[in-house]
C-alpha atoms as an extended CHARMM CRD file, in Angstrom:
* protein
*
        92  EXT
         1         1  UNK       CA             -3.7250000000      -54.8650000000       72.2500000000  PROA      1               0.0000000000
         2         2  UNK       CA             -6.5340000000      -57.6070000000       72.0310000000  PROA      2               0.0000000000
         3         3  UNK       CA             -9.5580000000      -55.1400000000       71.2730000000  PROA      3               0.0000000000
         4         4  UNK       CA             -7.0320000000      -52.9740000000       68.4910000000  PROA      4               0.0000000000
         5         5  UNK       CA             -6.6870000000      -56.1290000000       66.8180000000  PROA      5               0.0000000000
         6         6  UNK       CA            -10.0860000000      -57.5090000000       67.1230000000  PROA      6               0.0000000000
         7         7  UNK       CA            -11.7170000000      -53.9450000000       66.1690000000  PROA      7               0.0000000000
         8         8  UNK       CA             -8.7770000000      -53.9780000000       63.0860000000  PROA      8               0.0000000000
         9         9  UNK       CA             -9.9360000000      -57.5170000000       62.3000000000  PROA      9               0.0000000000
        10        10  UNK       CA            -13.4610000000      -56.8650000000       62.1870000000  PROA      10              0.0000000000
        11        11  UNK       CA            -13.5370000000      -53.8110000000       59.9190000000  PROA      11              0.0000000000
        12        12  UNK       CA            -11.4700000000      -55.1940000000       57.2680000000  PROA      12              0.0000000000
        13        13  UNK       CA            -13.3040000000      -58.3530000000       56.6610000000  PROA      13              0.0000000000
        14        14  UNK       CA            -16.4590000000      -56.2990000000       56.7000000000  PROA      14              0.0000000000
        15        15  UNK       CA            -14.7540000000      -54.0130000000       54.2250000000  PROA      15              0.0000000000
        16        16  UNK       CA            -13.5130000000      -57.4960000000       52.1240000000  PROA      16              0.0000000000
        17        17  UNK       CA            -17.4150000000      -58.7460000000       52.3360000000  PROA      17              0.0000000000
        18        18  UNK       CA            -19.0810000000      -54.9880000000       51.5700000000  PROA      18              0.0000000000
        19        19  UNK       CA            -16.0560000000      -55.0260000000       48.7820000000  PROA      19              0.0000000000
        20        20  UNK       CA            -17.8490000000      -58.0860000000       47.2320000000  PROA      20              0.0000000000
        21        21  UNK       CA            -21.3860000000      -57.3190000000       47.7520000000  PROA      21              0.0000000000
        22        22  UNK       CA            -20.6130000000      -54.2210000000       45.9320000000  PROA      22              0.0000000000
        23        23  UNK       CA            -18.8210000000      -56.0900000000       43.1470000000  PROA      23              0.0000000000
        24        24  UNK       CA            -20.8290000000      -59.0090000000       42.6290000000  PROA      24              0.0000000000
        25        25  UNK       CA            -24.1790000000      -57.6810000000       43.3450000000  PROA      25              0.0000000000
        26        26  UNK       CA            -27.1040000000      -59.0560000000       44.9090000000  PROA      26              0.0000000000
        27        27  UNK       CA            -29.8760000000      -58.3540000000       48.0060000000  PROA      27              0.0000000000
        28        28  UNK       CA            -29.5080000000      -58.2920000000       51.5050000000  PROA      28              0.0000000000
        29        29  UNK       CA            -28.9830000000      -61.6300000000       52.0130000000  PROA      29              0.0000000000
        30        30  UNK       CA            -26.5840000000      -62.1730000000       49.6610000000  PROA      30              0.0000000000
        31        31  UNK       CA            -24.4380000000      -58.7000000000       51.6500000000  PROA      31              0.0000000000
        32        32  UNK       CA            -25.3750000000      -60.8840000000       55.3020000000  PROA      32              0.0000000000
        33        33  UNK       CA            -23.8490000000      -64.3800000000       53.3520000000  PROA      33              0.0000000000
        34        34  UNK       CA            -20.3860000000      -62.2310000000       52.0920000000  PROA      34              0.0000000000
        35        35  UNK       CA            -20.2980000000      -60.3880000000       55.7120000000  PROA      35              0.0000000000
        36        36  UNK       CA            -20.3800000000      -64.1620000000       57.4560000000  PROA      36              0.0000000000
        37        37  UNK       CA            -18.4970000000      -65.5500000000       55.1650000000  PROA      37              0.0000000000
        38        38  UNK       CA            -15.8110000000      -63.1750000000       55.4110000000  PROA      38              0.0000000000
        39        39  UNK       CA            -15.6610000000      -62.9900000000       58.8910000000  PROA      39              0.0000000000
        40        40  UNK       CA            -15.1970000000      -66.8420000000       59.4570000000  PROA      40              0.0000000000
        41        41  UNK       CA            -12.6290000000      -66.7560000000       56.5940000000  PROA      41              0.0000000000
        42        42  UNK       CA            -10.7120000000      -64.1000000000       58.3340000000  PROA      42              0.0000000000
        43        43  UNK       CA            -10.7670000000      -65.9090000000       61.8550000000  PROA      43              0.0000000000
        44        44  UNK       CA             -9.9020000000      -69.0190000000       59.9240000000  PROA      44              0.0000000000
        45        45  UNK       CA             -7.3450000000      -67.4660000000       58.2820000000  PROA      45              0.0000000000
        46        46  UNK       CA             -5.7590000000      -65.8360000000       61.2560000000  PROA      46              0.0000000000
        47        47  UNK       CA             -5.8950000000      -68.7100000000       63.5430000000  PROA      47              0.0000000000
        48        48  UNK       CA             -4.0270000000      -71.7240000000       60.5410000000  PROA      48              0.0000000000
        49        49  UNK       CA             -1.7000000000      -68.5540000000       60.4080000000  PROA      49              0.0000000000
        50        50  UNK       CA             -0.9100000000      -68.5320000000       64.5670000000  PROA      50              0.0000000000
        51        51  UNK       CA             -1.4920000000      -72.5800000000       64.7330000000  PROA      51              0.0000000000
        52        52  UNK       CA              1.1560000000      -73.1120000000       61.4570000000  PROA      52              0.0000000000
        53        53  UNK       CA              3.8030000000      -70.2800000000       62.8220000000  PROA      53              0.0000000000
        54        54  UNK       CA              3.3460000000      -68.0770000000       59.0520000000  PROA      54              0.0000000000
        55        55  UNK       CA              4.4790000000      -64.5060000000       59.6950000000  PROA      55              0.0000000000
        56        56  UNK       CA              3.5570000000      -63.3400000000       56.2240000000  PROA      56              0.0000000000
        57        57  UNK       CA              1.6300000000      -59.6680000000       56.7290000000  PROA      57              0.0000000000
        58        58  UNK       CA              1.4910000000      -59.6530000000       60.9160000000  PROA      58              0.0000000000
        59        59  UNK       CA              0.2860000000      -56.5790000000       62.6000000000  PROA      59              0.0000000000
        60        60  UNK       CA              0.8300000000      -56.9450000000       66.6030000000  PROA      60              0.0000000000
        61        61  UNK       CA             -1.0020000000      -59.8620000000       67.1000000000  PROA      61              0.0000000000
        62        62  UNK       CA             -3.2740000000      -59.8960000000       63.8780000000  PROA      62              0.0000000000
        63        63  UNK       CA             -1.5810000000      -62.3940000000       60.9840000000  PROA      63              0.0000000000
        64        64  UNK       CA             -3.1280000000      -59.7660000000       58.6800000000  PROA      64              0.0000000000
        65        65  UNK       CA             -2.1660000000      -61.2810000000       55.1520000000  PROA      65              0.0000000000
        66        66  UNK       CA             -3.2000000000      -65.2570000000       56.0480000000  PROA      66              0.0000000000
        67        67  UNK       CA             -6.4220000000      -63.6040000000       57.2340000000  PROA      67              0.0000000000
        68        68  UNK       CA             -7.2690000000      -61.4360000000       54.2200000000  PROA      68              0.0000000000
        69        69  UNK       CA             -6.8340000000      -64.9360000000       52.1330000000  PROA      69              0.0000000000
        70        70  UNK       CA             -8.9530000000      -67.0270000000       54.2920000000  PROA      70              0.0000000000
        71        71  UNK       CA            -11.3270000000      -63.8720000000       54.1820000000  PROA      71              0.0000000000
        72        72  UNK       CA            -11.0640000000      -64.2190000000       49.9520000000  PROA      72              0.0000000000
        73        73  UNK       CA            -10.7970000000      -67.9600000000       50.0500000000  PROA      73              0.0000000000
        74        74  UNK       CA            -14.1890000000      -68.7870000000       51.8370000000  PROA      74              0.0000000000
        75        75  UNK       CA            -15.9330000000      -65.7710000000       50.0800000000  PROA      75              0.0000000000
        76        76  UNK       CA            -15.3970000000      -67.1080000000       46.6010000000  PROA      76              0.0000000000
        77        77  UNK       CA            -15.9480000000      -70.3340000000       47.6420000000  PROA      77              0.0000000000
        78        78  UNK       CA            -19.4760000000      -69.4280000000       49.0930000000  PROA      78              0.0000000000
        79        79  UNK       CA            -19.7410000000      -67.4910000000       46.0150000000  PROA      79              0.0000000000
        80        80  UNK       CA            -19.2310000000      -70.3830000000       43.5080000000  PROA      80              0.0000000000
        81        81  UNK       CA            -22.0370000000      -72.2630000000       46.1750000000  PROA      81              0.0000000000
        82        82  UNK       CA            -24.3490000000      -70.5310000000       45.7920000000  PROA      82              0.0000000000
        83        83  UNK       CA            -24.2370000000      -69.9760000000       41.8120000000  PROA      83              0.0000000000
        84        84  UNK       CA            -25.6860000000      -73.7420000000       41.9420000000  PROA      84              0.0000000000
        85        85  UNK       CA            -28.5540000000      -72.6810000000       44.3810000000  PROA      85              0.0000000000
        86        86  UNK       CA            -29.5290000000      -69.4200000000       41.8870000000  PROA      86              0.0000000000
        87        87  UNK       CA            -29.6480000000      -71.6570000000       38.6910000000  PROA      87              0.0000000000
        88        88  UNK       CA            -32.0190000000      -74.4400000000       40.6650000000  PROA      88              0.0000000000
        89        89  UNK       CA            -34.1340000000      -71.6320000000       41.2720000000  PROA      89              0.0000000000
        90        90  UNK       CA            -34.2750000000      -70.0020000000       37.7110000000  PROA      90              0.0000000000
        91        91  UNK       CA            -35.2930000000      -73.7030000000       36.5820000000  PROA      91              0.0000000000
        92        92  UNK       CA            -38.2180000000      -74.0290000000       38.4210000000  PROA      92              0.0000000000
């Protein structure tokens, strides 16, 4: 049940980062930046889900809805990051 979950875990929050590479735009680095980000939102996400006891969206063993936020969380943060780090290099 492990490697379903894993393998389940991995393609949506590469689907979630693709999602807003696609959306947002941008080069490869900025697809590599949504992919990381997305994956350590999505373990994040998973493992405050298992740690806190929230059953909200659980399939098997994968806390599927806390994990799809944390995915969305630390993607828009990194997002709104790295808007700051595109206008410093426009001013120079």
């Amino acid at each position: 049940m492990f490697s379903a979950s894993l393998i389940l875990g991995l393609i949506l929050s590469t689907l979630y980062g693709a999602l807003f590479h696609f959306w947002r735009g941008g080069g490869s680095g900025r697809l590599v930046l949504y992919l990381a980000l997305s994956w350590a939102g999505f373990l994040a996400g998973h493992f405050a889900a298992t740690y806190l006891n929230i059953n909200f969206e659980k399939v098997g063993e994968l806390h599927v809805g806390m994990a799809s936020l944390g995915s969305l969380v630390f993607i828009i943060i990194g997002y709104w990051l790295s808007l700051g780090e595109m206008e410093r290099g426009a001013k120079k």
